[in-house]
N, C-alpha and C positions, 0 to 999 in steps of 0.2 A: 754430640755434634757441635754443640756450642763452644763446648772448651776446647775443640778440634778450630775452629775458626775463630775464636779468640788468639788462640798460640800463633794462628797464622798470620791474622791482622797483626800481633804487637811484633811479628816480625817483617811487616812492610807488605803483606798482602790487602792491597787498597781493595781486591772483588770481594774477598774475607769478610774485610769490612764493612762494605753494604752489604752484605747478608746479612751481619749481624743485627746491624740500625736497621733496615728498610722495614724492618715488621713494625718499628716504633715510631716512623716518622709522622705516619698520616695523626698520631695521638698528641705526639709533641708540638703539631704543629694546631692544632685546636687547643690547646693548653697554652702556644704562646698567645692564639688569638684571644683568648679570655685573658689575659696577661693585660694586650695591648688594645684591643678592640679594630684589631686593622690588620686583613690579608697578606698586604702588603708586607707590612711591619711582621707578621708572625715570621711572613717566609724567610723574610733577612734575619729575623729568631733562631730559625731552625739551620738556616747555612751554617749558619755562625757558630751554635753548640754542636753541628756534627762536624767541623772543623776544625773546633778545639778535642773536642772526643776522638780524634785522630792523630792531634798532636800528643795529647793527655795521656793515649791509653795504653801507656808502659808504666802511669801511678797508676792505672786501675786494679786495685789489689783483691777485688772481687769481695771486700769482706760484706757486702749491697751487690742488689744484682745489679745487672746492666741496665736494668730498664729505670731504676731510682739515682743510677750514678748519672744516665742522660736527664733524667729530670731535675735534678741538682743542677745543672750545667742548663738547660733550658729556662729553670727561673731565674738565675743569677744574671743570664746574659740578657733575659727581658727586663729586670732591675734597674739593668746597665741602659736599655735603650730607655726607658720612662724618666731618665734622670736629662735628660736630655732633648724633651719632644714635650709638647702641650697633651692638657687631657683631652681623651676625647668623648663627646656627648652625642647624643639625638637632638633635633632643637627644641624641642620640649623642655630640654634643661640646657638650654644655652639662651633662650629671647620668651619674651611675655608671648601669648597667641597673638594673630595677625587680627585686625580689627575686620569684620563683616564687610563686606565687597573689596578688602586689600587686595592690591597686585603682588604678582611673583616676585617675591626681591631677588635680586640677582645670588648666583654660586657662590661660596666662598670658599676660603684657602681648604682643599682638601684634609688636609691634617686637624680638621678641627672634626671631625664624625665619625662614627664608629660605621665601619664599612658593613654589608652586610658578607654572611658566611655562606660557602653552599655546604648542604649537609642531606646526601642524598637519604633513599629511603632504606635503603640500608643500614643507617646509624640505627641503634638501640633506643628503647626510652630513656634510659638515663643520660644517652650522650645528647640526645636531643633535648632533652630537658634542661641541661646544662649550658646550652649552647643560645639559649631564648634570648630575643632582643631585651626584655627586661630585666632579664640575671645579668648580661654583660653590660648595660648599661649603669645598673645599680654597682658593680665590682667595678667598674673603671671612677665612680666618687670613692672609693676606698682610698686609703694611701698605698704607697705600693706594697709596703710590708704585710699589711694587712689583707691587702689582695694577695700575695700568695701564700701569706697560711691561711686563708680561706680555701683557694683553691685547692693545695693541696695535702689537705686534711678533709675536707666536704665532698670536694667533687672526686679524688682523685686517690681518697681513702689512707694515706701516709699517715704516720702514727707521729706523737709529738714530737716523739727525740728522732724520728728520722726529718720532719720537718726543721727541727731544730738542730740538725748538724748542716739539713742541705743550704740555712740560709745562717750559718753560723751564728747563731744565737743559741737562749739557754729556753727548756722545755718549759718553767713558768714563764718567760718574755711569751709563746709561741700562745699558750692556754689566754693569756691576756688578750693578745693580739686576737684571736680566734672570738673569743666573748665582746671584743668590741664590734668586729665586724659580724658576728650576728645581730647584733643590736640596728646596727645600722642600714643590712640588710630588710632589717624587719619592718624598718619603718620604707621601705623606698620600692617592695615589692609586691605586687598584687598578692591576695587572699591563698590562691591556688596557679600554680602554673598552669601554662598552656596547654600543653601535656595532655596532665588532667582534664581539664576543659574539653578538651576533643574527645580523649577518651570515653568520656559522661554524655557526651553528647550524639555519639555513636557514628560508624562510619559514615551510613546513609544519610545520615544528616548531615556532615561533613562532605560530603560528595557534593548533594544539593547545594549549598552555600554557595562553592568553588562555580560547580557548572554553573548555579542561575548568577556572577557575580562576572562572571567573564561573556557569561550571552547578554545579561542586561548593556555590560559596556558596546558589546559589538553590532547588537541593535542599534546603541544609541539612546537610549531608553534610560535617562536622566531618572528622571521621574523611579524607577526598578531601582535603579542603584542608591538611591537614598532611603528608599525603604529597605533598603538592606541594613541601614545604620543604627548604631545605636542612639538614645537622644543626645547623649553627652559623647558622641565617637569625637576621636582626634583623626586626621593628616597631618601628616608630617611628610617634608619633600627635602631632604640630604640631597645635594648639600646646596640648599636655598637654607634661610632659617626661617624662611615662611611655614608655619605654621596655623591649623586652625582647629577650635574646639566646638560640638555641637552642629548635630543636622543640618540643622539650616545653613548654617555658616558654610558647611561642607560643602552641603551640594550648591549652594550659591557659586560657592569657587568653582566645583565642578561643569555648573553649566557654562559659565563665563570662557572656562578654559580647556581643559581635555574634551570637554562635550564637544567642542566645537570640530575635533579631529576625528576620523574614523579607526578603529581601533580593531586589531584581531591579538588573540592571546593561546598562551598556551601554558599550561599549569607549572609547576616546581615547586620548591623546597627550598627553604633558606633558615640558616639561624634554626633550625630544627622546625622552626612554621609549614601553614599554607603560602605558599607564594603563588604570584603569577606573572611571566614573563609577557611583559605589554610591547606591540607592536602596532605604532603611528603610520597611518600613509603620508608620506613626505617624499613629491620630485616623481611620481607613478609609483612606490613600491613602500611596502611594507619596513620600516627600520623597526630595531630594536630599540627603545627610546626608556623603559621604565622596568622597573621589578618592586612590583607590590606585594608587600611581607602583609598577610591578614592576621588578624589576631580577633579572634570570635567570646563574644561573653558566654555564660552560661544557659541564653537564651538562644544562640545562636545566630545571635546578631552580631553585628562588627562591630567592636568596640576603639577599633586603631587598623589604621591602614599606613605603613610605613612606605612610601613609594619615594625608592632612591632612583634619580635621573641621572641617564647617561652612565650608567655603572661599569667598567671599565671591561672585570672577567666576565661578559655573558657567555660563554662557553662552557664555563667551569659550573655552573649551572644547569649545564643538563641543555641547553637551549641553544637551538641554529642561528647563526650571524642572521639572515636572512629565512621572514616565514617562507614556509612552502606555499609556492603559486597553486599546487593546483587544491589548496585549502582557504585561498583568499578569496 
């Protein structure tokens, strides 16, 4: 069936064509996001190598399947955009923490933060695990070279010398580049992924956390939500670079500021995490205003709450423009 709609595509059947790519794009395009650290930026990734892969694919001489000659073309064309774009970070590694009763600094240039991803419950452990706010973080201080033989040799399983033809280089450049960036990795990533963490901690526990972490908000019940912290938890608020480290700090900010709003939520998934889609009353009605990425310790406490404001795709999320009234 394949060679049937390969022969058709390289003779100018365009439907051909998306049959062939359409099974590959949802991966290609999680693979540019690890690349770039930005939704955005993946999808102009992904247009761009399934448009050269259209023009291209009378050289595709099949001697690689399909799915590593798109991935060749997928990291060369993410190469091309990072040669060209700022890095991008969390504020954690962009500003010191905010001083104890700081105000919200204002947004800045979008291009400067790693967006978050949605990754419903459907993904596998390994694509989630892959996909964690602190693995793409820690890959976007890589160089680029280094991030993609990382990624595709680690995450993505490609062997040296297929790495090393897709980014034309030689298999000892690749084996280098690979030993550096685990070193580097080593030093900038927690203990155990996420993953893990949840896994060890068990659903039921996991549920708990979620439920009592969006009823505490919707109370209003300051006081519930900080004992939900760990002592040393972070917030972090994309794209402000305010920043804050430690309990108290936390919920000092918390009460001074979201406390002071009413709040109804509804769960998700992001970056392979606990998320939760936060809705502000603002003007009589419910808005979409926040998506809080949780990240739990081994206690089961909250070690980091990444809540990026104003997020553009809430849709894509699994989540309604607008809560339901008759939930509010």
């Amino acid at each position: 069936m394949t060679g049937a709609l390969l022969t058709a595509a390289r003779g100018g059947d365009e439907h051909a064509f998306r049959e062939l790519v359409e099974p590959h794009r949802r991966e290609l395009h999680a693979h540019c996001y690890r690349m770039l650290g930005s939704v955005h930026d993946a999808e102009d990734a992904v247009q761009e190598t399934l448009l050269r892969a259209w023009r291209g694919l009378a050289r595709f001489e099949g001697r690689s399947s399909l799915r590593s000659w798109l991935y060749t073309i997928a990291t060369n064309t993410s190469l091309k955009q990072l040669e060209r774009r700022p890095l991008r970070v969390l504020p954690v590694d962009f500003s010191p923490a905010a001083e104890h009763g700081a105000e919200l600094g204002p947004p800045l240039a979008e291009t400067v933060w790693i967006e978050p991803y949605p990754s419903g419950p459907e993904a596998s452990y390994e694509q989630r695990e892959a996909l964690e706010l602190a693995l793409i973080a820690a890959v976007q201080r890589l160089p680029p070279g280094q991030r993609a033989v990382l990624l595709l040799r680690e995450v993505l399983g490609f062997s040296a010398a297929e790495v090393a033809e897709a980014i034309e280089t030689s298999v000892p450049a690749v084996n280098s580049s690979l030993q550096r960036a685990r070193r580097a990795l080593e030093e900038r990533l927690p203990r155990q992924s996420q993953q893990t963490t949840l896994r060890a901690l068990g659903d039921a526990t996991v549920r708990a956390v979620v439920g009592g972490y969006m009823d505490a908000w919707q109370r209003g019940d300051m006081d519930a939500v900080v004992a939900m912290l760990a002592e040393d938890a972070i917030l972090a608020m994309p794209p402000t670079d305010t920043w804050f480290r430690g309990r108290e700090a936390v919920g000092d900010f918390y009460r001074r500021y979201p406390g002071q709003t009413t709040w109804r939520h509804i769960e998700t998934s992001a970056n392979g995490q606990l998320a939760v889609g936060c809705y502000g009353f603002i003007d009589g009605a419910y808005a979409p205003l926040v998506i809080d990425i949780l990240t739990l310790g081994a206690d089961g406490l909250i070690s980091e709450v990444t809540a990026f404001l104003a997020p553009q795709d809430w849709v894509s999320f699994g989540l309604p423009e607008t809560y339901p009234s008759s939930d509010a």
